[in-house]
C-alpha positions, 0 to 999 in steps of 0.5 A: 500500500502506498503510504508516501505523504499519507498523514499516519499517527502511531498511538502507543511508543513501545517497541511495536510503536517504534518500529512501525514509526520508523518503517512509516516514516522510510515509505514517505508518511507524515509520522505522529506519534503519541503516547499516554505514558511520561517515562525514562523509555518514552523520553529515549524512544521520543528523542530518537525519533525526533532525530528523524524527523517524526513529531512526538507527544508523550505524557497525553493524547491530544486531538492531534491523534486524530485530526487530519490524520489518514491512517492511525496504527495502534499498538497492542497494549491499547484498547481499541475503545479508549477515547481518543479512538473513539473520536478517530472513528467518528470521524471515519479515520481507518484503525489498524494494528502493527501487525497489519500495517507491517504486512502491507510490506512483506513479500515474505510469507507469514505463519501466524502462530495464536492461542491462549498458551504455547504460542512461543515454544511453537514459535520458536520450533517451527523456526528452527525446523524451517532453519534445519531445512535450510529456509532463511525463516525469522521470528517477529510479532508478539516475540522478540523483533516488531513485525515493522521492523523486519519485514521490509529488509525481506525477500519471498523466499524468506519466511516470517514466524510471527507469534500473535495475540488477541490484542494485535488481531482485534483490528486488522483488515487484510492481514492473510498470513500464508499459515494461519495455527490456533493451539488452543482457548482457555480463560485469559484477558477476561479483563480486556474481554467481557466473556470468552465469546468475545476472546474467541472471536478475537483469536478467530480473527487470525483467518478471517481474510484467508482463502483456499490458497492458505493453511489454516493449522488447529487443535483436534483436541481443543473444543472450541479450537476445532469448530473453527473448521467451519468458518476457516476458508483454508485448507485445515490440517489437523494435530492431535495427541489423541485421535490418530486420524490427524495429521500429526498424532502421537501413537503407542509413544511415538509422533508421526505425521499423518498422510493419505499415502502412509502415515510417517514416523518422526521419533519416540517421545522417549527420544526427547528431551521436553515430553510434557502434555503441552509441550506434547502438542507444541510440538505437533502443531510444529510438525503441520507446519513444517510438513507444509513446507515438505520438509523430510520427517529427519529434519524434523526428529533432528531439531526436536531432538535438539529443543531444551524448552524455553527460558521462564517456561518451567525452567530449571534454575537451581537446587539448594539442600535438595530443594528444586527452584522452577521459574514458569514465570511466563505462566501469565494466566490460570491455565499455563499454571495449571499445566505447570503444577500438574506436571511437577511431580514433587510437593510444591511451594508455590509462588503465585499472583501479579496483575489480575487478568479477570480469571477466576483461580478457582480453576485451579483448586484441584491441582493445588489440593493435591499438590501444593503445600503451601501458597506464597501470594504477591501482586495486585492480585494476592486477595483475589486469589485467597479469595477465590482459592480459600482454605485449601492451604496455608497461605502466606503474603509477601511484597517483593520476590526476595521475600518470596524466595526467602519465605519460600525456602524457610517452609520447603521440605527436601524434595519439595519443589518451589515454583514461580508459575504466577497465573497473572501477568507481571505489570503490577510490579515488574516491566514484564514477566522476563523482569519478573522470572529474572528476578527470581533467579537472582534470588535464587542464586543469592539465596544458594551463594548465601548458604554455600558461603554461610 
C-alpha cells in the first residue's frame, strides 16, 4: 500500500510503536506519534525519533491523534475503545494494528502462530525446523523483533514466524498470513474481554481474510479450537495427541505425521528431551507446519531432538539442600499454571499472583489440593486469589520476590519443589514477566551463594 505523504499517527511508543514509526516514516508518511505514558523509555524512544524527523507527544493524547490524520496504527497494549479512538472513528479515520500495517510490506510469507498458551515454544520450533531445512525463516510479532521492523529488509523466499495475540488481531483488515495455527482457548484477558465469546472471536480473527490458497493449522483436541473448521476458508490440517486420524498424532509413544499415502514416523517421545502434555502438542502443531513446507520427517526428529524448552517456561534454575527452584514465570494466566503444577511431580511451594487478568483461580483448586503445600501470594492480585482459592492451604503474603524466595525456602521440605508459575501477568510490579522470572533467579542464586558461603 502506498503510504508516501499519507498523514499516519502511531498511538502507543513501545517497541511495536517504534518500529512501525520508523518503517512509516522510510515509505514517505507524515509520522505522529503519541503516547499516554511520561517515562525514562518514552523520553529515549521520543528523542530518537525526533532525530528523524517524526513529531512526538508523550505524557497525553491530544486531538492531534486524530485530526487530519489518514491512517492511525495502534499498538497492542491499547484498547481499541479508549477515547481518543473513539473520536478517530467518528470521524471515519481507518484503525489498524502493527501487525497489519507491517504486512502491507512483506513479500515474505507469514505463519501466524495464536492461542491462549504455547504460542512461543511453537514459535520458536517451527523456526528452527524451517532453519534445519535450510529456509532463511525469522521470528517477529508478539516475540522478540516488531513485525515493522523486519519485514521490509525481506525477500519471498524468506519466511516470517510471527507469534500473535488477541490484542494485535482485534483490528486488522487484510492481514492473510500464508499459515494461519490456533493451539488452543482457555480463560485469559477476561479483563480486556467481557466473556470468552468475545476472546474467541478475537483469536478467530487470525483467518478471517484467508482463502483456499492458505493453511489454516488447529487443535483436534481443543473444543472450541476445532469448530473453527467451519468458518476457516483454508485448507485445515489437523494435530492431535489423541485421535490418530490427524495429521500429526502421537501413537503407542511415538509422533508421526499423518498422510493419505502412509502415515510417517518422526521419533519416540522417549527420544526427547521436553515430553510434557503441552509441550506434547507444541510440538505437533510444529510438525503441520513444517510438513507444509515438505520438509523430510529427519529434519524434523533432528531439531526436536535438539529443543531444551524455553527460558521462564518451567525452567530449571537451581537446587539448594535438595530443594528444586522452577521459574514458569511466563505462566501469565490460570491455565499455563495449571499445566505447570500438574506436571511437577514433587510437593510444591508455590509462588503465585501479579496483575489480575479477570480469571477466576478457582480453576485451579484441584491441582493445588493435591499438590501444593503451601501458597506464597504477591501482586495486585494476592486477595483475589485467597479469595477465590480459600482454605485449601496455608497461605502466606509477601511484597517483593526476595521475600518470596526467602519465605519460600524457610517452609520447603527436601524434595519439595518451589515454583514461580504466577497465573497473572507481571505489570503490577515488574516491566514484564522476563523482569519478573529474572528476578527470581537472582534470588535464587543469592539465596544458594548465601548458604554455600554461610
Amino acid at each position: 500500500m502506498d503510504i508516501k505523504n499519507k498523514s499516519i499517527t502511531v498511538l502507543g511508543l513501545g517497541k511495536s510503536g517504534f518500529a512501525a514509526a520508523k518503517l512509516a516514516r522510510k515509505m514517505g508518511a507524515n509520522v505522529f506519534v503519541s503516547d499516554s505514558s511520561y517515562n525514562d523509555a518514552t523520553k529515549k524512544n521520543k528523542d530518537t525519533l525526533t532525530s528523524i524527523g517524526i513529531e512526538v507527544e508523550i505524557g497525553r493524547h491530544s486531538d492531534n491523534v486524530y485530526k487530519n490524520k489518514h491512517l492511525i496504527i495502534l499498538s497492542p497494549g491499547i484498547p481499541p475503545d479508549i477515547p481518543i479512538l473513539r473520536k478517530a472513528k467518528e470521524e471515519n479515520i481507518k484503525v489498524v494494528s502493527e501487525i497489519e500495517f507491517a504486512s502491507w510490506f512483506s513479500l515474505a510469507k507469514i505463519i501466524a502462530i495464536t492461542g491462549t498458551n504455547g504460542k512461543t515454544t511453537t514459535t520458536i520450533l517451527i523456526k528452527n525446523m524451517l532453519k534445519e531445512a535450510g529456509y532463511n525463516a525469522i521470528v517477529a510479532g508478539n516475540i522478540g523483533t516488531a513485525l515493522s521492523e523486519k519485514v521490509e529488509s525481506l525477500s519471498e523466499s524468506d519466511i516470517i514466524v510471527a507469534e500473535i495475540s488477541s490484542f494485535q488481531l482485534e483490528t486488522i483488515h487484510k492481514f492473510r498470513p500464508f499459515i494461519s495455527l490456533v493451539l488452543n482457548i482457555t480463560p485469559d484477558h477476561l479483563d480486556r474481554y467481557k466473556n470468552m465469546a468475545n476472546y474467541t472471536r478475537a483469536k478467530s480473527l487470525i483467518f478471517k481474510n484467508q482463502t483456499a490458497k492458505n493453511f489454516t493449522i488447529l487443535n483436534y483436541d481443543d473444543p472450541i479450537v476445532s469448530k473453527f473448521e467451519n468458518t476457516t476458508k483454508a485448507h485445515v490440517s489437523f494435530f492431535s495427541r489423541k485421535i490418530q486420524t490427524c495429521n500429526a498424532f502421537i501413537k503407542n509413544g511415538k509422533i508421526f505425521i499423518g498422510s493419505d499415502a502412509k502415515d510417517k514416523e518422526v521419533c519416540g517421545i522417549n527420544e526427547l528431551r521436553i515430553k510434557s502434555a503441552h509441550n506434547l502438542e507444541n510440538m505437533l502443531a510444529a510438525i503441520c507446519a513444517a510438513s507444509i513446507f515438505k520438509i523430510n520427517p529427519v529434519i524434523i526428529k533432528t531439531s526436536l531432538a535438539k529443543f531444551i524448552g524455553l527460558p521462564h517456561k518451567t525452567e530449571f534454575v537451581n537446587k539448594i539442600n535438595n530443594v528444586t527452584f522452577i521459574n514458569d514465570s511466563k505462566a501469565t494466566n490460570v491455565d499455563a499454571a495449571k499445566a505447570a503444577i500438574k506436571n511437577t511431580q514433587s510437593p510444591i511451594i508455590l509462588i503465585m499472583g501479579g496483575k489480575h487478568k479477570g480469571s477466576s483461580y478457582a480453576y485451579l483448586e484441584q491441582v493445588i489440593r493435591n499438590k501444593v503445600r503451601h501458597l506464597i501470594l504477591m501482586g495486585e492480585s494476592k486477595d483475589i486469589i485467597k479469595k477465590d482459592i480459600g482454605e485449601l492451604v496455608p497461605i502466606t503474603y509477601v511484597y517483593s520476590m526476595d521475600d518470596a524466595v526467602e519465605e519460600a525456602f524457610s517452609l520447603a521440605n527436601p524434595n519439595d519443589t518451589i515454583l514461580l508459575s504466577p497465573a497473572c501477568s507481571s505489570f503490577d510490579m515488574f516491566q514484564n514477566y522476563i523482569e519478573r522470572g529474572n528476578l527470581f533467579k537472582n534470588a535464587v542464586n543469592t539465596l544458594k551463594s548465601r548458604i554455600e558461603h554461610a
